[in-house]
C-alpha positions as CSV (number, residue, x, y, z in Angstrom):
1,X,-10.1,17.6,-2.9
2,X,-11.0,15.0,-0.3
3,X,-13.6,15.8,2.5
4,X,-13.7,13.6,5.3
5,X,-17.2,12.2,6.2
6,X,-18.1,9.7,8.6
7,X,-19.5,7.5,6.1
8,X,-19.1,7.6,2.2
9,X,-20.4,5.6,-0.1
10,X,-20.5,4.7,-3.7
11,X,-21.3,2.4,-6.4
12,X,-20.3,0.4,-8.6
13,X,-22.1,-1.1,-11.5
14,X,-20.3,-4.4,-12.9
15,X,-19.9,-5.1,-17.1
16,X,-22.1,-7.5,-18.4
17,X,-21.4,-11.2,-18.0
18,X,-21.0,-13.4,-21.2
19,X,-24.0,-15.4,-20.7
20,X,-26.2,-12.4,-20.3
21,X,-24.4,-11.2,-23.7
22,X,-24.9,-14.0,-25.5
23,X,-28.8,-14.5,-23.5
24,X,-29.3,-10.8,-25.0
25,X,-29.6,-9.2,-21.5
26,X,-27.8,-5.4,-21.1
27,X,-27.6,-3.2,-17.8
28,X,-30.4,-1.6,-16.6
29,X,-28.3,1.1,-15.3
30,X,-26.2,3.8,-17.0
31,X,-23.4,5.7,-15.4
32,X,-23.1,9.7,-16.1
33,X,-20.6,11.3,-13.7
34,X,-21.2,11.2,-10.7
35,X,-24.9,9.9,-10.7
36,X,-26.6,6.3,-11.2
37,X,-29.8,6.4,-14.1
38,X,-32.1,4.1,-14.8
39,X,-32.5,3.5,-18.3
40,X,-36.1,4.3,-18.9
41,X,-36.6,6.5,-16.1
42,X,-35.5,9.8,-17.9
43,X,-34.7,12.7,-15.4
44,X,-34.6,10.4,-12.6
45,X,-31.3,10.1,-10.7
46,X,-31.1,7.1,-8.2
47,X,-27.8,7.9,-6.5
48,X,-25.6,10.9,-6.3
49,X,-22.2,10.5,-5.2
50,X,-19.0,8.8,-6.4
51,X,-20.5,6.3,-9.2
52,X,-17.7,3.6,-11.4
53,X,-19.4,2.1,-14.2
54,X,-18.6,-1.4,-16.0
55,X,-15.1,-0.3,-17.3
56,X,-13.9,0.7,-13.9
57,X,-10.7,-0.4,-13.3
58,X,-10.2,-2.2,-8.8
59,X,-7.0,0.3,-9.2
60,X,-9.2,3.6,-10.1
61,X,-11.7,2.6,-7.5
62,X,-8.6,2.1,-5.0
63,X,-6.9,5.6,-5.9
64,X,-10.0,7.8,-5.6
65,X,-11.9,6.0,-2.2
66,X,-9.1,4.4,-0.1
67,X,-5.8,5.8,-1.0
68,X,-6.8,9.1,0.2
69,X,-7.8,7.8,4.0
70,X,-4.6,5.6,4.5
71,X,-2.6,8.4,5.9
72,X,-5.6,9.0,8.7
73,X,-5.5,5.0,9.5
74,X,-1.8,5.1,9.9
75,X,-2.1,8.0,12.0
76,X,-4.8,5.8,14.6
77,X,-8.2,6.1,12.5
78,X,-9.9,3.8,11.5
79,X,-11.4,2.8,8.4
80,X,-13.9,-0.3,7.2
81,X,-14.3,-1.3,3.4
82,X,-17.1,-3.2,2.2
83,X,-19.0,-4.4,-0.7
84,X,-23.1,-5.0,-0.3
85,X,-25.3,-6.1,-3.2
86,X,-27.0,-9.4,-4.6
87,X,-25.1,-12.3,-6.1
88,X,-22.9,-11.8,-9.0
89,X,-23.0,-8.0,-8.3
90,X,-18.9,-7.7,-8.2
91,X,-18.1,-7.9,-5.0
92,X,-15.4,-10.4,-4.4
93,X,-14.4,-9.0,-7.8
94,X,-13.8,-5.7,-6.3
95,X,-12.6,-6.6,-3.2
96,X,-10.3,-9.7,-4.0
97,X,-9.8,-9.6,-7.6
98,X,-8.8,-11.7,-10.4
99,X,-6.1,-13.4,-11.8
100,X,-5.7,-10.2,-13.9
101,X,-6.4,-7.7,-11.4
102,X,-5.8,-6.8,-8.0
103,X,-8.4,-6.1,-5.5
104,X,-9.6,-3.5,-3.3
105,X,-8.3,-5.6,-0.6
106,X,-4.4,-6.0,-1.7
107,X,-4.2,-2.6,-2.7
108,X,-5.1,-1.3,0.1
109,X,-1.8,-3.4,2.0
110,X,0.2,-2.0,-0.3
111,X,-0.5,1.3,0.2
112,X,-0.7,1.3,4.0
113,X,3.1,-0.3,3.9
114,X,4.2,2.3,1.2
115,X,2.2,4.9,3.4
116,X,4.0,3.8,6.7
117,X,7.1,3.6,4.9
118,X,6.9,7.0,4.0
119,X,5.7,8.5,7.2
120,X,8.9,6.2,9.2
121,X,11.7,6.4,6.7
């Protein structure tokens, strides 16, 4: 179940783009549950927390970070979303989307509406 912190933070780590595929290049990283390993570095955990890997859907990331804190925000909380990394890290990706997939950003609207229009009707 949810806990409530004052801050919480995770990470993401994007797929491979096609030009590092076809350049040769991989991920450093490796996802395993809940922790962030650098290949190479056996034994060594980087972060510990909630981790998504490279075939983590904007939706999945939506339901288990956001969705649970829009019923505090419509009850007067408040609540701030951001994405921080280098260039071509995902960000916009997460936040905005695509053409084929929603981001953190719309989903979060739609949920505070369904959320209020649960709450009020």
């Amino acid at each position: 179940s949810y806990v409530p912190r004052t801050v919480q933070v995770c990470v993401r780590v994007r797929p491979i783009l096609q030009y590092e595929a076809e350049e040769g290049e991989g991920s450093i990283w490796r996802c395993e549950r809940e922790k962030l390993i650098r290949k190479g570095s056996p034994g060594i955990t980087y972060f510990n927390g909630s981790v998504f890997g490279p075939d983590t859907s904007n939706e999945r990331i939506f339901r288990k970070v956001v969705e649970p804190l829009l019923g505090s925000v419509c009850m007067g909380r408040t609540c701030a979303i951001m994405a921080y990394g280098e260039g071509t890290s995902g960000k916009s990706h997460t936040l905005l989307g695509s053409e084929d997939e929603d981001g953190i950003v719309w989903l979060s609207l739609v949920g505070l509406f369904d959320e209020v229009s649960r709450t009020k009707g």
